[in-house]
Legacy VTK file of the C-alpha trace (Angstrom):
# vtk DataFile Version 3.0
C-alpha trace
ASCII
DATASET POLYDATA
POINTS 160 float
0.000 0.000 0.000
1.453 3.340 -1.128
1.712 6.008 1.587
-0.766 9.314 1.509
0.754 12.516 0.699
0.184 13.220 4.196
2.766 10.184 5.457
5.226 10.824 3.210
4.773 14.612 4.233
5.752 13.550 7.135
8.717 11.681 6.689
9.975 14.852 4.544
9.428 17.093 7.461
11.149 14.496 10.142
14.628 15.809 7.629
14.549 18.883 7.753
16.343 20.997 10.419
14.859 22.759 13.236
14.832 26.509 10.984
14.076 24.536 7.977
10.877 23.381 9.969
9.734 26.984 10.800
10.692 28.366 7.547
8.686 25.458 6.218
5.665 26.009 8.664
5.812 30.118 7.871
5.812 29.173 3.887
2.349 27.139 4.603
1.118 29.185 6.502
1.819 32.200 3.652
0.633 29.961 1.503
-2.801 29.180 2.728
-3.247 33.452 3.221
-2.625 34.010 -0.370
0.704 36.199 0.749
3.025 34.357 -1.578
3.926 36.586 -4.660
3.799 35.353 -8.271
6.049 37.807 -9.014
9.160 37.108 -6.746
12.132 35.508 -8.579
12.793 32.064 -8.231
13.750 29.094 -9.333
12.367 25.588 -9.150
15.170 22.724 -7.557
14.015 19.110 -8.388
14.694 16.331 -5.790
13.143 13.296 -6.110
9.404 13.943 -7.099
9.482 17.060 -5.322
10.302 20.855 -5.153
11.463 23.784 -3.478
10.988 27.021 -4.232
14.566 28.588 -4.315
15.157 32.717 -4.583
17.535 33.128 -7.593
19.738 34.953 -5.177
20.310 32.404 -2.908
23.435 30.946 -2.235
23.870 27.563 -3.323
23.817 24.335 -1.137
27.120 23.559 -1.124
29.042 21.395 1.376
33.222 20.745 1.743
34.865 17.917 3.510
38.506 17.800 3.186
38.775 16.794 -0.739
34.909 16.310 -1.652
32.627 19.306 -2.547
28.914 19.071 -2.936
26.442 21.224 -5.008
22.983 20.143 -4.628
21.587 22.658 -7.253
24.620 22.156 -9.632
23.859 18.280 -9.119
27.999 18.498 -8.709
30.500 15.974 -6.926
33.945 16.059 -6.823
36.880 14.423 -4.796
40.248 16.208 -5.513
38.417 18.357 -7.630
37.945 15.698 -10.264
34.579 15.779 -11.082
32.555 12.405 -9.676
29.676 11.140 -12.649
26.609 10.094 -10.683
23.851 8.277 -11.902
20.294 9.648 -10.700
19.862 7.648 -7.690
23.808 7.313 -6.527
23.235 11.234 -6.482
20.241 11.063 -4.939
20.925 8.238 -1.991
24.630 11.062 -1.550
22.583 13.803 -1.397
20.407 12.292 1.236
23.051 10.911 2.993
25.351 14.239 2.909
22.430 16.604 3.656
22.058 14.851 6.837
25.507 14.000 8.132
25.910 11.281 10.779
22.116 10.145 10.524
21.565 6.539 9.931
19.247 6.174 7.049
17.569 2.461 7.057
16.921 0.761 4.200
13.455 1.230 3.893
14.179 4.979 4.828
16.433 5.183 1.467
13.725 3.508 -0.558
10.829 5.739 0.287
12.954 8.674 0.077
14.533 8.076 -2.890
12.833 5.675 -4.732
9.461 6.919 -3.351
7.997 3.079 -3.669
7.051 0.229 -0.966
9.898 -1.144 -0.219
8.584 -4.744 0.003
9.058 -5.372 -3.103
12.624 -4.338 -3.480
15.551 -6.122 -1.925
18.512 -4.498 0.076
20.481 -6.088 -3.036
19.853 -3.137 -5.293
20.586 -0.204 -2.453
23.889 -2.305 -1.300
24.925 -2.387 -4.928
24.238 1.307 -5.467
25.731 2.015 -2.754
28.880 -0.049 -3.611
29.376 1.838 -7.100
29.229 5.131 -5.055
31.950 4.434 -3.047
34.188 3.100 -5.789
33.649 6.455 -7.773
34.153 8.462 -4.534
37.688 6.715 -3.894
39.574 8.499 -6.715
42.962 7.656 -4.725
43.759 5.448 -1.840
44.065 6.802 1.225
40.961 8.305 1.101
38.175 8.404 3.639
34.865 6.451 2.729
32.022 9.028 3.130
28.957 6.372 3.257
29.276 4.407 6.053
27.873 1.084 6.352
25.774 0.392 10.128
25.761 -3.196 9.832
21.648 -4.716 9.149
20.246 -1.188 9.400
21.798 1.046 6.958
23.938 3.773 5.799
25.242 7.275 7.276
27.735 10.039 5.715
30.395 10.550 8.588
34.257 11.610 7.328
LINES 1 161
160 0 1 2 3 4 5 6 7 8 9 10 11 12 13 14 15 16 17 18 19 20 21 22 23 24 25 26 27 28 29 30 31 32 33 34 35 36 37 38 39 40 41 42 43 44 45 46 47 48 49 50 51 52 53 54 55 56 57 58 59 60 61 62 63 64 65 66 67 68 69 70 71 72 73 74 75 76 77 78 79 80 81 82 83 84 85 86 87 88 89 90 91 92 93 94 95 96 97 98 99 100 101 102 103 104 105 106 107 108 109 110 111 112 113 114 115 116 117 118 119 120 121 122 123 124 125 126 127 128 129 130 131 132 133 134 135 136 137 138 139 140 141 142 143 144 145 146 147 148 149 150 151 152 153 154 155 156 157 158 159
């Protein structure tokens, strides 16, 4: 059984950051009043199968750890500054993962998140082999730290 926009809602909103969650609640809030401008500048930043509104001013998510930089907007990795290709979902499960550093994501977690389906009818197989082909394009030279950490028969985490 698929989960009502309300439920995955939810989940969403259990991400997000303290400020994130009142920015988020005073955006609804603007929303439902009709305050929200048509006319404001912005831009629309896909994740997933949903958006968020973005001022075309604003600076752009972008994290550094040692050698890797992350753009979320520029959909950009790179280790050593050699640009990392992603496919879709590796971006998608590292953008998760980096977003929210040190939280353990479970599998099911990554599949409703990323994959947006039920995740009885996928197996860990196809997240353990995603995430395996991440962290063989993130290790561009030995010596390097793995960013996606494994927490054995629950999941994954980004910790450096």
């Amino acid at each position: 059984m698929k989960d009502s926009g309300r439920k995955i809602g939810e989940k969403l909103f259990a991400l997000l950051s303290p400020n994130q969650k009142k920015e988020m609640a005073q955006f609804v809030r603007d929303y439902e009043a009709g305050d929200i401008l048509a006319d404001v500048p912005c831009t629309t930043l896909f994740h997933g199968s949903y958006f968020i509104p973005q001022q075309a001013d604003q600076p752009l998510t972008e994290i550094r750890e040692g050698d890797l930089y992350f753009c979320l907007e520029q959909r950009l990795v790179t280790v050593r500054s050699q640009v990392i290709p992603l496919t879709v979902k590796e971006f998608e499960i590292f953008a998760l993962l980096i977003l929210n550093p040190k939280r353990v994501f479970t599998y099911e977690m990554l599949l409703d998140l990323v994959w947006h389906k039920d995740y009885t009818y996928y197996s860990r197989k196809a997240i353990n082999n995603h995430i395996s082909n991440l962290r063989k394009k993130l290790r561009v030279a030995p010596g390097l730290p793995d960013y996606v950490k494994s927490v054995y028969g629950v999941g994954y985490k980004f910790e450096v």
